[in-house]
Structures are given as C-alpha cells and as structure tokens.
CHARMM internal coordinates of N, CA and C (Angstrom, degrees):
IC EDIT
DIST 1 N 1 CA 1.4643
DIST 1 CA 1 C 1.5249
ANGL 1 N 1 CA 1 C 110.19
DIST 1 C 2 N 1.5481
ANGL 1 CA 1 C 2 N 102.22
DIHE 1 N 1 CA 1 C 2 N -36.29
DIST 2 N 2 CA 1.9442
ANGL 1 C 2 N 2 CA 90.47
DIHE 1 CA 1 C 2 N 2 CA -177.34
DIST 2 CA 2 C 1.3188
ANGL 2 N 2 CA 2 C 102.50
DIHE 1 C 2 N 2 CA 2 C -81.44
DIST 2 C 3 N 1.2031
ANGL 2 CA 2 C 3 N 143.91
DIHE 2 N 2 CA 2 C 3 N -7.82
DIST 3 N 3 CA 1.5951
ANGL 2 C 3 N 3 CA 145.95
DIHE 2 CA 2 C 3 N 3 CA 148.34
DIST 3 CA 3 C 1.1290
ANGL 3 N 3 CA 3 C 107.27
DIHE 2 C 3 N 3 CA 3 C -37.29
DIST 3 C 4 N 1.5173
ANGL 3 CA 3 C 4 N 122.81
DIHE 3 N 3 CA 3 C 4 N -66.24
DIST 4 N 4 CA 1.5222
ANGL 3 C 4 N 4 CA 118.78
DIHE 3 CA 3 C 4 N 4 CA 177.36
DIST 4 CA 4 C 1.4941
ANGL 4 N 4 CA 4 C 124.53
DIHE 3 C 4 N 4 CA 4 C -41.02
DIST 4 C 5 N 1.7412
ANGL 4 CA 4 C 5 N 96.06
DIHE 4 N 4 CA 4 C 5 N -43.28
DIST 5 N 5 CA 1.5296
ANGL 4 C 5 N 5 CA 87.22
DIHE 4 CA 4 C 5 N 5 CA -149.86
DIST 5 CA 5 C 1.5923
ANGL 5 N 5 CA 5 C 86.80
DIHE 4 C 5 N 5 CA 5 C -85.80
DIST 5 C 6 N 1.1271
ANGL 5 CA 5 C 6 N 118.40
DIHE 5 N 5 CA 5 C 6 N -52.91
DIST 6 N 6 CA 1.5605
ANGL 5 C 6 N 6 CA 113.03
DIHE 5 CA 5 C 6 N 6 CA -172.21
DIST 6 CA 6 C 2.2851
ANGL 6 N 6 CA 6 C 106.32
DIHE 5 C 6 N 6 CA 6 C -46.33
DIST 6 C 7 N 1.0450
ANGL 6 CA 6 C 7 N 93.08
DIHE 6 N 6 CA 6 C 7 N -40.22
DIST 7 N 7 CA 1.7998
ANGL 6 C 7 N 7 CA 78.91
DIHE 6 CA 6 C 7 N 7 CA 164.50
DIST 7 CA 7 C 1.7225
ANGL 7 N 7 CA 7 C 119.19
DIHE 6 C 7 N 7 CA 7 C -59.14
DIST 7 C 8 N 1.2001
ANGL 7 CA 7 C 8 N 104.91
DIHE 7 N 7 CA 7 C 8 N -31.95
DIST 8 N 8 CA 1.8645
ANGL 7 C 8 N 8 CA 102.46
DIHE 7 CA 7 C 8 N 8 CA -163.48
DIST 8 CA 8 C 1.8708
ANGL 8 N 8 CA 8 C 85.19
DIHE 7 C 8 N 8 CA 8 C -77.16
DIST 8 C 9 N 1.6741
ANGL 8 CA 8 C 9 N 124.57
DIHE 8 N 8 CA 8 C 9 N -52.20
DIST 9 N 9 CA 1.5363
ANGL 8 C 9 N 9 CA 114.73
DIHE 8 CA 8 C 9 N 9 CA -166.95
DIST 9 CA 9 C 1.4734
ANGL 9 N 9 CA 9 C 93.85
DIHE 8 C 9 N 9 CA 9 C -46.51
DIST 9 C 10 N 1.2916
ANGL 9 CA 9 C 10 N 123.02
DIHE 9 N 9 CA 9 C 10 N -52.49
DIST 10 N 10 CA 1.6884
ANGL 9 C 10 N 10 CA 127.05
DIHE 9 CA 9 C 10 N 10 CA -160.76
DIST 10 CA 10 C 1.5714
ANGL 10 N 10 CA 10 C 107.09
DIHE 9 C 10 N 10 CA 10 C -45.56
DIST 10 C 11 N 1.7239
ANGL 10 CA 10 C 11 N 112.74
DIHE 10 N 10 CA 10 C 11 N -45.90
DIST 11 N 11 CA 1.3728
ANGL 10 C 11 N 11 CA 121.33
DIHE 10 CA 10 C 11 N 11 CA -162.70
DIST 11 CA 11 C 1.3068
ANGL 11 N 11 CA 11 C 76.69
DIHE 10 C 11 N 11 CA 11 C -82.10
DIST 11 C 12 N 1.2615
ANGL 11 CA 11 C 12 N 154.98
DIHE 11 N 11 CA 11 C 12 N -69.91
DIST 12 N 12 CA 1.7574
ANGL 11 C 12 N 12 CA 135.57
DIHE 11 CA 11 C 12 N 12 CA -165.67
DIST 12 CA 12 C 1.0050
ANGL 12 N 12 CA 12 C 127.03
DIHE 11 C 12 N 12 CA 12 C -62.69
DIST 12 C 13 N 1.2953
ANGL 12 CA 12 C 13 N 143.10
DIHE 12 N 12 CA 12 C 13 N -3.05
DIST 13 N 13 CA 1.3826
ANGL 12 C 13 N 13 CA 161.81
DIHE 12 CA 12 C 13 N 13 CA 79.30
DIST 13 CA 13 C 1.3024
ANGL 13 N 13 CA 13 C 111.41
DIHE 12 C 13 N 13 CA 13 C 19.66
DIST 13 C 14 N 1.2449
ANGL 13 CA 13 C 14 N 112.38
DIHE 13 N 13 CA 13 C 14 N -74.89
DIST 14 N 14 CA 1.2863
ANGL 13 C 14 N 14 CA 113.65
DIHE 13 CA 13 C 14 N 14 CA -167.07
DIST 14 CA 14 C 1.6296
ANGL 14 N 14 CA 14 C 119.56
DIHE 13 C 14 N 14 CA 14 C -80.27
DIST 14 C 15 N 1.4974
ANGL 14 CA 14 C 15 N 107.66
DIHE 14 N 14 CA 14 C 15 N 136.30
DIST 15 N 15 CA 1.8982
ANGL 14 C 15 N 15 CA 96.06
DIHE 14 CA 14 C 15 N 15 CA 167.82
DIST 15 CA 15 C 0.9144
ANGL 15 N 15 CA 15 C 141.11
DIHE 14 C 15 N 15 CA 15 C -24.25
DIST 15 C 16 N 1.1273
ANGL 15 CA 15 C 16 N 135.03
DIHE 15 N 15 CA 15 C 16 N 164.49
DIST 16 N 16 CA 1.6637
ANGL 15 C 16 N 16 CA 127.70
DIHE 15 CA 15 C 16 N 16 CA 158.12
DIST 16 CA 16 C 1.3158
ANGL 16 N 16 CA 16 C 97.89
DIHE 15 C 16 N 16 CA 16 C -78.11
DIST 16 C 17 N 1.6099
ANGL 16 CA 16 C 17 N 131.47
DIHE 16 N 16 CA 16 C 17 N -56.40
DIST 17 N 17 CA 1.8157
ANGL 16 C 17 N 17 CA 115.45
DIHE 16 CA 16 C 17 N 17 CA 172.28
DIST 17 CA 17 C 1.1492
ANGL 17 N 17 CA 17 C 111.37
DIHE 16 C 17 N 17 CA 17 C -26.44
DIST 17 C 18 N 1.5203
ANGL 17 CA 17 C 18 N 129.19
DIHE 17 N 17 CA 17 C 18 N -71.07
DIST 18 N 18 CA 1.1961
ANGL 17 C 18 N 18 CA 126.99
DIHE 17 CA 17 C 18 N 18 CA -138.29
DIST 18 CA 18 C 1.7166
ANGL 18 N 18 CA 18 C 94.73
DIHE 17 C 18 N 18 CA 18 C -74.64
DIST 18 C 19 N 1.7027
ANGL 18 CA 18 C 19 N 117.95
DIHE 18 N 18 CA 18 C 19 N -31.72
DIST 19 N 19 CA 1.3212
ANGL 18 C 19 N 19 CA 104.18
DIHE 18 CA 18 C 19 N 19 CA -170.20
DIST 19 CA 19 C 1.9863
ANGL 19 N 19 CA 19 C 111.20
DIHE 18 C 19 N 19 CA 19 C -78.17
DIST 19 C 20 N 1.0206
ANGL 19 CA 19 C 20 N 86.22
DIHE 19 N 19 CA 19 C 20 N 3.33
DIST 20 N 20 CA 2.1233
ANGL 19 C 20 N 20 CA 101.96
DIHE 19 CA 19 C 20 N 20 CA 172.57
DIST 20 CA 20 C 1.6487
ANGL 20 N 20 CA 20 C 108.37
DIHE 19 C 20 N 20 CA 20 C -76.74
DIST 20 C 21 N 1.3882
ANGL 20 CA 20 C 21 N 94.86
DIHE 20 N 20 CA 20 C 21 N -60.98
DIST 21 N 21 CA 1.5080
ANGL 20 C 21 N 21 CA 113.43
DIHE 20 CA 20 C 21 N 21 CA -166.99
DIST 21 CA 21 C 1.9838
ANGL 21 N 21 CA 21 C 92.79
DIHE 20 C 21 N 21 CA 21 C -65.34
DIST 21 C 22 N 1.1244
ANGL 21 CA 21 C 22 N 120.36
DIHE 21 N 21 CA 21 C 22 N -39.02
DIST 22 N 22 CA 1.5869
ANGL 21 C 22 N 22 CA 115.80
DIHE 21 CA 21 C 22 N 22 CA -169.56
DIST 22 CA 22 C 1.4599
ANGL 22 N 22 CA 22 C 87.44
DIHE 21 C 22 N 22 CA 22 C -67.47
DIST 22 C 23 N 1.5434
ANGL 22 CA 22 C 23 N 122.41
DIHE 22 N 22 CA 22 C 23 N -72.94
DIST 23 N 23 CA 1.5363
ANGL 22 C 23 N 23 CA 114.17
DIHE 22 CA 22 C 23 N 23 CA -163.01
DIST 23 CA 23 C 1.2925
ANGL 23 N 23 CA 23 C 119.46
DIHE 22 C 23 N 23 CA 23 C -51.17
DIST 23 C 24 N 1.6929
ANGL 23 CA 23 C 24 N 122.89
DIHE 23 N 23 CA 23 C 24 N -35.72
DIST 24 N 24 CA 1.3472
ANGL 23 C 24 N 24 CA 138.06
DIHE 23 CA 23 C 24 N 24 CA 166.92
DIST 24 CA 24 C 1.6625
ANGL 24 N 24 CA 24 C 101.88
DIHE 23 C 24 N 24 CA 24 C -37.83
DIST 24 C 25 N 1.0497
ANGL 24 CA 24 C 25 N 119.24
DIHE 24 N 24 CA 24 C 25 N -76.70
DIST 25 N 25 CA 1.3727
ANGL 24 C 25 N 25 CA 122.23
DIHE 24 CA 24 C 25 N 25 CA 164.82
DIST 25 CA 25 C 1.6452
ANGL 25 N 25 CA 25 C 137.60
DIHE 24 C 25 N 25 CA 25 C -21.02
DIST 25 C 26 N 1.0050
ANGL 25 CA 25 C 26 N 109.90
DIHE 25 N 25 CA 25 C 26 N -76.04
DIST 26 N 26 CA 1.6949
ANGL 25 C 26 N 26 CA 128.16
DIHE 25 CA 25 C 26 N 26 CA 145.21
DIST 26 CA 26 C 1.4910
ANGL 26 N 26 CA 26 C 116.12
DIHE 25 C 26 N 26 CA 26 C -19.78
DIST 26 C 27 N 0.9333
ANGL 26 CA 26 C 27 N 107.56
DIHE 26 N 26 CA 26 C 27 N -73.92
DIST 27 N 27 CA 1.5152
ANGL 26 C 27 N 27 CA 119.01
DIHE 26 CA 26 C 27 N 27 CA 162.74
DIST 27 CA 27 C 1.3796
ANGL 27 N 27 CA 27 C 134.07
DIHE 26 C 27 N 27 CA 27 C -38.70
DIST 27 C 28 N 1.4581
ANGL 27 CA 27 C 28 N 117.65
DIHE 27 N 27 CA 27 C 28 N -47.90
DIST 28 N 28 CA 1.1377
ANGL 27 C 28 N 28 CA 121.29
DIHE 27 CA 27 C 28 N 28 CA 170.58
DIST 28 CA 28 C 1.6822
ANGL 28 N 28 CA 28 C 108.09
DIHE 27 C 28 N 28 CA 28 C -98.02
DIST 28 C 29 N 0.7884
ANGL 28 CA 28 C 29 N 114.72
DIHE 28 N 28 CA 28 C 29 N -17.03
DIST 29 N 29 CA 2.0753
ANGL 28 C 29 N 29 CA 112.02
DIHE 28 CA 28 C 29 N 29 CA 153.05
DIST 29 CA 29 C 1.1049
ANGL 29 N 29 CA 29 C 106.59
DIHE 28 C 29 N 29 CA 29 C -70.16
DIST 29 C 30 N 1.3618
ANGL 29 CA 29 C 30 N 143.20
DIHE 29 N 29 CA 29 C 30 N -30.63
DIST 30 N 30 CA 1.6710
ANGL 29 C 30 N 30 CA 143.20
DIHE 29 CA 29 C 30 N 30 CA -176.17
DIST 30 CA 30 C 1.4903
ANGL 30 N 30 CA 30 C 101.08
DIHE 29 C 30 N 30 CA 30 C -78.15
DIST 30 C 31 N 1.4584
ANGL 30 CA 30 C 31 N 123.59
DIHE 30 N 30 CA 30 C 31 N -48.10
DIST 31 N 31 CA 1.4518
ANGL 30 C 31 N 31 CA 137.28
DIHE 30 CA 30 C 31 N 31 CA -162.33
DIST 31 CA 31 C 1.7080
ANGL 31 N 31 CA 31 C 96.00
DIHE 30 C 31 N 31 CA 31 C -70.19
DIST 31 C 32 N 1.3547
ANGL 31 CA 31 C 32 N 105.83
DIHE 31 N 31 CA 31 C 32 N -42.95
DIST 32 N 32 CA 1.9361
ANGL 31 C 32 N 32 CA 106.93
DIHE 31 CA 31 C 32 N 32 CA -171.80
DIST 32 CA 32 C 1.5841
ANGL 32 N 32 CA 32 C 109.11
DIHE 31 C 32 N 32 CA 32 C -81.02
DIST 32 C 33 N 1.2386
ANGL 32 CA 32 C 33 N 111.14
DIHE 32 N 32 CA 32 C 33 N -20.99
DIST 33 N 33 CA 1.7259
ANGL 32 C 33 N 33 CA 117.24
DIHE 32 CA 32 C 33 N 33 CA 179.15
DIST 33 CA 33 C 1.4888
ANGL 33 N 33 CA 33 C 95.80
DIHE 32 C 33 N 33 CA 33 C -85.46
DIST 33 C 34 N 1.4923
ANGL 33 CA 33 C 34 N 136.64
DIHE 33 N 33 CA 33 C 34 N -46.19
DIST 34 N 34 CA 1.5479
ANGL 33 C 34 N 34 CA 104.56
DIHE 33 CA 33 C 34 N 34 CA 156.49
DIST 34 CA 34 C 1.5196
ANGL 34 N 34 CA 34 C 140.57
DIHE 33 C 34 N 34 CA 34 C -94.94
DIST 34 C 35 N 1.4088
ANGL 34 CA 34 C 35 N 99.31
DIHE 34 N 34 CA 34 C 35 N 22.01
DIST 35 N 35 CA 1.1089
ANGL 34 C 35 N 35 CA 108.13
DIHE 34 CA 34 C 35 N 35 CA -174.44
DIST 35 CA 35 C 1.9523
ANGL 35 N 35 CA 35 C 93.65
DIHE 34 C 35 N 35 CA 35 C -89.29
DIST 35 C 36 N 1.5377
ANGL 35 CA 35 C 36 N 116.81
DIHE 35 N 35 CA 35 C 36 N -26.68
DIST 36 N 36 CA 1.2577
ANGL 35 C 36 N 36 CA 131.17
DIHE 35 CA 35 C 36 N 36 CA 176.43
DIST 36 CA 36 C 1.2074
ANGL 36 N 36 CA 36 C 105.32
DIHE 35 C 36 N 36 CA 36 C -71.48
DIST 36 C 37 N 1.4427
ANGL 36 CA 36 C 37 N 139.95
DIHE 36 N 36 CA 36 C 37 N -25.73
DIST 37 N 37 CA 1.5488
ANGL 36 C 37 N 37 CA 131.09
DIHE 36 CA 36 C 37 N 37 CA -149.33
DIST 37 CA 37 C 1.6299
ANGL 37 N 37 CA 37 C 86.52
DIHE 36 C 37 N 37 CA 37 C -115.85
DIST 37 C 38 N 1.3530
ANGL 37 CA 37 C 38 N 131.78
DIHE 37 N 37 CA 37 C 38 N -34.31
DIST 38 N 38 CA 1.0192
ANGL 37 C 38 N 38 CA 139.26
DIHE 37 CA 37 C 38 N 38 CA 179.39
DIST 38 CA 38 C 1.6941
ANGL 38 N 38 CA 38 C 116.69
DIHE 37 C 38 N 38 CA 38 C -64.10
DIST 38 C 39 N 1.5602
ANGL 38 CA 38 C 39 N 91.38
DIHE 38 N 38 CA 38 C 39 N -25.33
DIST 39 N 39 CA 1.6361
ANGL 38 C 39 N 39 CA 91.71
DIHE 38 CA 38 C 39 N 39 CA -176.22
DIST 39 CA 39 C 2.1827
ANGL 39 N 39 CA 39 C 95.70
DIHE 38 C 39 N 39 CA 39 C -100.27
DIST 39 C 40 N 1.1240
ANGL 39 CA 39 C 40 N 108.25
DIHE 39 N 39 CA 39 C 40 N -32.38
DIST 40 N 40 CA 1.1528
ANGL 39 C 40 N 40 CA 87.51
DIHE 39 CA 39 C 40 N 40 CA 176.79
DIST 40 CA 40 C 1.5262
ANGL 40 N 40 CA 40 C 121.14
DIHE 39 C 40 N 40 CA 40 C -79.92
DIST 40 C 41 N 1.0973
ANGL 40 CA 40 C 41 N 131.19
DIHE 40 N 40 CA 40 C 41 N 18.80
DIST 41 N 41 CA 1.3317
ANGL 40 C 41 N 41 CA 128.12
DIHE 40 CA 40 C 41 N 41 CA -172.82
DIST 41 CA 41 C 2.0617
ANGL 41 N 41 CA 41 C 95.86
DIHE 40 C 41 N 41 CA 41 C -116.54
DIST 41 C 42 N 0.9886
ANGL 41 CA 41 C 42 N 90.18
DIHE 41 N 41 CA 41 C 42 N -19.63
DIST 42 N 42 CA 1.9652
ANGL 41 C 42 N 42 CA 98.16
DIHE 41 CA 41 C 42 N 42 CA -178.48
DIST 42 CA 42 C 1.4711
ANGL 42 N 42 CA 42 C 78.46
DIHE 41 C 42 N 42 CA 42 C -76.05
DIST 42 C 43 N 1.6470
ANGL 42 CA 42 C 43 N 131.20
DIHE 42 N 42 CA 42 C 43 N -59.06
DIST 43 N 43 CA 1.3940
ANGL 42 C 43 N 43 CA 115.52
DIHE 42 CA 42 C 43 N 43 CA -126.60
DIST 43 CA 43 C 1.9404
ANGL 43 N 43 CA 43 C 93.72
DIHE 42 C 43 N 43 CA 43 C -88.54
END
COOR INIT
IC SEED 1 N 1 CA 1 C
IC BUILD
C-alpha cells in the first residue's frame, strides 16, 4: 500500500510535460517492439 501511495505523490509531483514526454516515450517503444514482431513474423 505505501508503494501505491508514494507512486500517486510522485505522479503529482511530477509535470504534466514530463508526464507527456514519459507516455510519449512508452508509446513509441511499444509501437517499435511491434513494429519488430510484426516484421519478424512477415519475414
């Protein structure tokens, strides 16, 4: 439980930029890991 809560202060803590730029991120590492599995299963 103090895992939780100390993550949620962290996310209120943090910017709204920085929480853009993190998901921005995520996203395009998620998009290239199937954009990789997608190409090895064609090839």
């Amino acid at each position: 439980m103090n895992l939780i809560l100390a993550r949620t202060a962290l996310l209120e803590h943090l910017s709204t930029t920085s929480q853009i730029i993190v998901g921005v991120s995520l996203l395009c590492s998620l998009a290239f890991v199937i954009w990789l599995l997608t190409r090895r299963a064609k090839g």
